[in-house]
C-alpha positions as CSV (number, residue, x, y, z in Angstrom):
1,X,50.1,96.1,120.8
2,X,53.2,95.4,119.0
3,X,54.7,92.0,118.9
4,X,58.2,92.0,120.0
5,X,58.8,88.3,119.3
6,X,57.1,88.7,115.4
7,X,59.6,91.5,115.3
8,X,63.3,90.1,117.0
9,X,62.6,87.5,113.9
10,X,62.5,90.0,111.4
11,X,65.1,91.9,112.6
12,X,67.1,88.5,112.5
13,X,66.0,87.7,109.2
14,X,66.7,91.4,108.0
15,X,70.4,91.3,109.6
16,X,71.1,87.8,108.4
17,X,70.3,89.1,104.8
18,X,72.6,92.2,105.4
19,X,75.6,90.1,106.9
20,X,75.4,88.5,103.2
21,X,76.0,91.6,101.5
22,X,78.1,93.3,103.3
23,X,80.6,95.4,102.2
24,X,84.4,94.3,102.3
25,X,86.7,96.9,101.0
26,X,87.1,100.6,102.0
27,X,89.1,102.0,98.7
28,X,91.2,105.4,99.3
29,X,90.6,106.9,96.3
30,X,86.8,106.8,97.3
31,X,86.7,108.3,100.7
32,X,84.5,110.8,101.7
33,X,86.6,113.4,103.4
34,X,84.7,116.2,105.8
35,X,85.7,118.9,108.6
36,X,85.1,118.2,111.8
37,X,85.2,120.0,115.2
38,X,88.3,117.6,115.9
39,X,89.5,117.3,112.8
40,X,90.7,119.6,109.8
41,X,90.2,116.6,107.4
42,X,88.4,113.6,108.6
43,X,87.1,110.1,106.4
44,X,85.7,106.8,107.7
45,X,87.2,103.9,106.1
46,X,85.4,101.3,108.0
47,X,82.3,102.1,110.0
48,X,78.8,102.1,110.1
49,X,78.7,105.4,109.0
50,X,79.7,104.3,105.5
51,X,77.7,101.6,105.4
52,X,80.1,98.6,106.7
53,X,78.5,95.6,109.0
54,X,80.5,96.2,111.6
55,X,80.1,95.6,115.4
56,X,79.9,99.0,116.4
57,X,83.8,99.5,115.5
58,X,85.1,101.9,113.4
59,X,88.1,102.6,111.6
60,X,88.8,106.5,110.1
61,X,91.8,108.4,108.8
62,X,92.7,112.3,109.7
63,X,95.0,114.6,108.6
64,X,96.8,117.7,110.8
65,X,97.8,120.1,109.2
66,X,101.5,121.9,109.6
67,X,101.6,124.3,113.0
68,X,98.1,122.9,113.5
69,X,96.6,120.5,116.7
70,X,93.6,118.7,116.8
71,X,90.6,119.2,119.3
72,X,90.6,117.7,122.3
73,X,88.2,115.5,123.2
74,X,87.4,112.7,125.3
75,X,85.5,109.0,125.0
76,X,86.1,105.4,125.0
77,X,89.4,103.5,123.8
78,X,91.2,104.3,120.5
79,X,94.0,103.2,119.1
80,X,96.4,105.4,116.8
81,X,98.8,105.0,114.1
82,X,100.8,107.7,112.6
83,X,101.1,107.1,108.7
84,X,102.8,110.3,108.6
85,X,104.2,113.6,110.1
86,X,105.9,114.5,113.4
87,X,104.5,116.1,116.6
88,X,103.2,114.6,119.8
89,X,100.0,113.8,121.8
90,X,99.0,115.0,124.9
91,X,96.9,112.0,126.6
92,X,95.5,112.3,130.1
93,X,97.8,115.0,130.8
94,X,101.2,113.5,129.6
95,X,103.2,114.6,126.4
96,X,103.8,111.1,123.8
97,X,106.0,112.4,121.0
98,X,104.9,110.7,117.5
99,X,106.7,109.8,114.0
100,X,105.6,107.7,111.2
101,X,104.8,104.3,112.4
102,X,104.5,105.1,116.4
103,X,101.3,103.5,117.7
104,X,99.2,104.8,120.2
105,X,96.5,103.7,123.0
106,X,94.3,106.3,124.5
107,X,92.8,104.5,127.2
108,X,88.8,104.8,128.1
109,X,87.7,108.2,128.7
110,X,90.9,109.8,128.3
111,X,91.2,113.7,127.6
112,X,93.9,113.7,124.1
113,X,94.7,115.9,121.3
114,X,97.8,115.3,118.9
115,X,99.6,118.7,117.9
116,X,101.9,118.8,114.6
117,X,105.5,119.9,114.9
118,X,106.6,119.1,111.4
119,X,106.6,120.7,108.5
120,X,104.6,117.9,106.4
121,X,101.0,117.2,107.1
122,X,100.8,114.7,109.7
123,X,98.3,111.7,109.0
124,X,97.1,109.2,111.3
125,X,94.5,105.9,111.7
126,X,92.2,105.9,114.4
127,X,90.2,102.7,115.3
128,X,87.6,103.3,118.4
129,X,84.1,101.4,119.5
130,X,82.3,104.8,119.7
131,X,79.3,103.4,117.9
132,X,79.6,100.0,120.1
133,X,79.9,102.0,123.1
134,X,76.6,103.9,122.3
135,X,74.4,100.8,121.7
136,X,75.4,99.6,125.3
137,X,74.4,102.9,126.8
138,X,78.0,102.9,128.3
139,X,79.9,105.4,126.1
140,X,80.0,109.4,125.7
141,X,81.7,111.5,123.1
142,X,82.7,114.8,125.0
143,X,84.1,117.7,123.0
144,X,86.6,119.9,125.4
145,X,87.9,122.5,122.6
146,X,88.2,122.4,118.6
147,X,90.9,122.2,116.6
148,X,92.8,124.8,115.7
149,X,95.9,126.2,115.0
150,X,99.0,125.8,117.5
151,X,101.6,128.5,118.4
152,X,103.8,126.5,120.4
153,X,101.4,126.7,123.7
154,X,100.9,122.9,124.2
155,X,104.5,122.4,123.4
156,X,105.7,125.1,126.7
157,X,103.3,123.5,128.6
158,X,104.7,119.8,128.4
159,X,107.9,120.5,126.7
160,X,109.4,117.4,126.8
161,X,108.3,113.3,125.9
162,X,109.8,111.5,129.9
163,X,108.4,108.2,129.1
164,X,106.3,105.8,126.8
165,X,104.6,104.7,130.2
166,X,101.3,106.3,132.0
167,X,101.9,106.9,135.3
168,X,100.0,103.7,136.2
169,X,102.2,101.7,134.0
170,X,100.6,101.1,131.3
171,X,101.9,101.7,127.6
172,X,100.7,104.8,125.5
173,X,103.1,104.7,122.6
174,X,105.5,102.5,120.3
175,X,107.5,103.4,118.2
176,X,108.1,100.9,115.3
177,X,111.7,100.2,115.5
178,X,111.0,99.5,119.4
179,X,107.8,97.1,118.3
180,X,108.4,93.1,119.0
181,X,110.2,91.1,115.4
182,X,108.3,87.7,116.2
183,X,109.8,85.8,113.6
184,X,112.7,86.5,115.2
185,X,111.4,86.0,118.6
186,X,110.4,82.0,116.9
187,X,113.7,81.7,115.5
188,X,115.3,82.1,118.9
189,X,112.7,79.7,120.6
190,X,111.1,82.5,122.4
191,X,107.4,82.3,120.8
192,X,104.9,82.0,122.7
193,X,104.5,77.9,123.6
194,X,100.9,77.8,122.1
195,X,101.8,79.9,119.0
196,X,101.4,77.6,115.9
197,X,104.6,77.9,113.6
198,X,104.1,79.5,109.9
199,X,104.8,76.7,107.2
200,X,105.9,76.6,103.8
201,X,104.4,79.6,101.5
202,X,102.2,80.4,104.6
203,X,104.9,81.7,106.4
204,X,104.9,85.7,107.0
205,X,108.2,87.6,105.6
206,X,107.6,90.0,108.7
207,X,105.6,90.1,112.2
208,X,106.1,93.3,114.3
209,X,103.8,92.8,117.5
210,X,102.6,96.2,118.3
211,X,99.8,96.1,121.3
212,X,99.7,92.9,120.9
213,X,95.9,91.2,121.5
214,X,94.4,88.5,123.1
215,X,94.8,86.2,120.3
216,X,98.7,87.6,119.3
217,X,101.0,84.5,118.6
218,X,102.9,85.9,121.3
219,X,101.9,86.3,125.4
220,X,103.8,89.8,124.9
221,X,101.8,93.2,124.4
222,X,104.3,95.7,124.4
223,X,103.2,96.7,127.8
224,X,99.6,98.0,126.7
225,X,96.5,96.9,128.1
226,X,94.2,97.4,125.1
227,X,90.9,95.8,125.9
228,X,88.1,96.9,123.3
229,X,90.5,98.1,120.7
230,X,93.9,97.3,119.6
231,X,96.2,98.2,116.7
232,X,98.2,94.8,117.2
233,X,100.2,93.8,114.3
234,X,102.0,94.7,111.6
235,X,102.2,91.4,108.9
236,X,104.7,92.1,105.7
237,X,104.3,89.4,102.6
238,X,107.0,88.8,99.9
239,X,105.8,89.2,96.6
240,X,103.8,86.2,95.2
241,X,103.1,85.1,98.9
242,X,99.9,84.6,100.8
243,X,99.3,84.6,104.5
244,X,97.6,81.0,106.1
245,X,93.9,80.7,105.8
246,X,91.8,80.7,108.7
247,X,88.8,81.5,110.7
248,X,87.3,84.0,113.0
249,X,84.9,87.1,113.2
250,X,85.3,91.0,113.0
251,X,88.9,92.3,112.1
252,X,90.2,95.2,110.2
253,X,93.9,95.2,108.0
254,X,94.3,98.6,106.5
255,X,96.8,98.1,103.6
256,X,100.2,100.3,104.3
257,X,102.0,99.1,101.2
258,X,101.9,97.2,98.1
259,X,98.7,95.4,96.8
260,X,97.0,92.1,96.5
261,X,93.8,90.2,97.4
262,X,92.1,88.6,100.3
263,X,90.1,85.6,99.6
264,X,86.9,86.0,101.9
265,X,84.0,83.1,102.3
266,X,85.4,82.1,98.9
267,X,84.9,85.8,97.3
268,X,87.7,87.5,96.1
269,X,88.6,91.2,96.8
270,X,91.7,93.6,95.3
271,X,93.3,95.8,97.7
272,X,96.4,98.6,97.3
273,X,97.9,100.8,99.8
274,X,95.9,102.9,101.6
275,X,92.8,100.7,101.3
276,X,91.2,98.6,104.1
277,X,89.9,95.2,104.6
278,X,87.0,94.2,106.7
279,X,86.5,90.4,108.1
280,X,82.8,90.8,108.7
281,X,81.6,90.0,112.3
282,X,80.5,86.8,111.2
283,X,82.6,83.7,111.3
284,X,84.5,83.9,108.2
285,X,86.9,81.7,106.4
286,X,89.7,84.0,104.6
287,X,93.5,84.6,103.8
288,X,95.1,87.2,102.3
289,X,97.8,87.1,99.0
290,X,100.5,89.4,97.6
291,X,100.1,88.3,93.8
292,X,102.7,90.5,93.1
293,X,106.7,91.5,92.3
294,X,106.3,93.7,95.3
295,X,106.0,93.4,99.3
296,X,103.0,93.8,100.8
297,X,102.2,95.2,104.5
298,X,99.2,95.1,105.9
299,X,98.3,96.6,109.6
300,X,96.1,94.6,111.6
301,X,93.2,96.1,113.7
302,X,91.2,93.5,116.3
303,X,88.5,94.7,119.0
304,X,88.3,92.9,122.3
305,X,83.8,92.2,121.5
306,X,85.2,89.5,118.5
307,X,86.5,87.5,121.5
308,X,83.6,87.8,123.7
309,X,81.3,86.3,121.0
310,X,84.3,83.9,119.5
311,X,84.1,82.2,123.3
312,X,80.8,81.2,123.2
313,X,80.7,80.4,119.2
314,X,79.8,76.7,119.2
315,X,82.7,74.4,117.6
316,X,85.4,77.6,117.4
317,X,87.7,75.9,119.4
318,X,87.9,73.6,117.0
319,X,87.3,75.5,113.7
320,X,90.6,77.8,115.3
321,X,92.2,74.6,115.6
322,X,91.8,73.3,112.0
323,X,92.8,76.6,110.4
């Protein structure tokens, strides 16, 4: 008969031992790029599937090519941001028109597909808890039709974006001049009363709030309601900069421009565009530094299971409050 105390401490000890080794940064250039029934070109950046500690999260990249549409599929919540291209999404029956830096929530087990209308290859970042939403029993990956080319159908049958709002209210896409400037929200004394003010070389050049996040400097979330995943920030450094050091579990920063470093546990990692940074889901001391003559922006990915543990994490209040 197997012991299933003897083996919960192994499996502790094992994962303990992996948490110490885990990888940190997903590099561009080394991406494994594949076909898939949804996509025409497909890569994990961050993800279990390429060997990251994660909490069941995953962050990937696609690509859609011109006069081309993805599958359409349905599951738990994503979050989307367009790096590039034109076209729009179709999510739970409603046309979202996209451009580069529009963000987008699919919420939970919402039919989508994104169609191209441009004539450059569109390329987007999608951040989900499919693998999270497995190991809970709760989640299910449904495909409703492959990808394929597009001849204009999808585009007669909801020919024009009405709103950025689902019918229930909620928000399904930004667009980036539209997103939230909070340094210029501080300036004007409109922060968010709790929000702790950037000092000295600490201070962020740039914050654009996208969907916001339980733990965004600012009460405001654009009008989403993101709760297991959510594309929330976008931070912009001035060269020789760095961001303030602090604490927490699992996040993602996927690197839109420039290059630098983080500073993780005391280890230090080199990052460029197009590369991606994973806090670890364990509680980990870091900051991140633009070392050079160039601005740096970095997009910030948080999932809503880093705030479940961070509540019950004994002391975080007070490690939070000492960052």
């Amino acid at each position: 008969m197997s012991n299933f105390y003897k083996d919960w401490l192994a499996r502790s000890a094992a994962l303990d031992d992996r948490m110490k080794r885990a990888r940190i940064v997903a590099r561009a250039s080394e991406l494994a790029w594949i076909e898939t029934e949804q996509d025409a070109r497909s890569a994990v950046l961050i993800g279990q599937a390429v060997g990251f500690e994660t909490s069941g999260t995953t962050l990937a990249k696609a690509e859609v090519p011109v006069g081309w549409r993805t599958g359409r599929h349905a599951h738990g919540e994503e979050a989307i941001h367009v790096l590039a291209g034109t076209g729009f999404a179709v999510i739970d029956g409603a046309r979202y028109d996209w451009k580069p830096g529009t963000t987008l929530h699919v919420p939970y087990g919402a039919e989508h597909q994104l169609v191209n209308t441009g004539s450059d290859t569109a390329v987007y970042l999608s951040a989900h808890t499919i693998e999270l939403d497995f190991a809970v029993k709760l989640g299910r990956l449904i495909q409703l039709e492959p990808k394929g080319k597009d001849e204009g159908s999808l585009a007669r049958r909801y020919p024009k974006d009405t709103s950025q709002f689902a019918a229930d209210g909620r928000r399904i896409a930004l667009h980036l001049e539209d997103a939230m400037d909070e340094n210029a929200r501080r300036i004007a004394g409109h922060a968010h009363p709790n929000a702790k003010a950037d000092k000295g070389a600490h201070r962020h050049a740039g914050i654009w709030i996208l969907m916001g996040g339980s733990e965004s400097p600012t009460d405001e979330t654009n009008g989403f309601r993101a709760t297991s995943v959510a594309m929330s920030t976008i931070f912009e450094e001035s060269p020789h900069s760095k961001s303030h050091s602090h604490t927490h579990t699992e996040a993602m920063l996927y690197v839109l421009e420039g290059r630098g470093y983080s500073l993780i546990d005391g280890e230090r990692y080199e990052w460029q565009a197009g590369d991606a940074i994973h806090v670890p889901p364990r509680m980990t001391h870091h900051g991140h530094f633009n070392d050079s003559d160039q601005r740096a922006r970095t997009l910030r990915v948080e999932f809503g299971i880093r705030y479940f543990y961070e509540a019950l994490w004994p002391g975080y209040q007070k490690i939070k409050d000492n960052s």
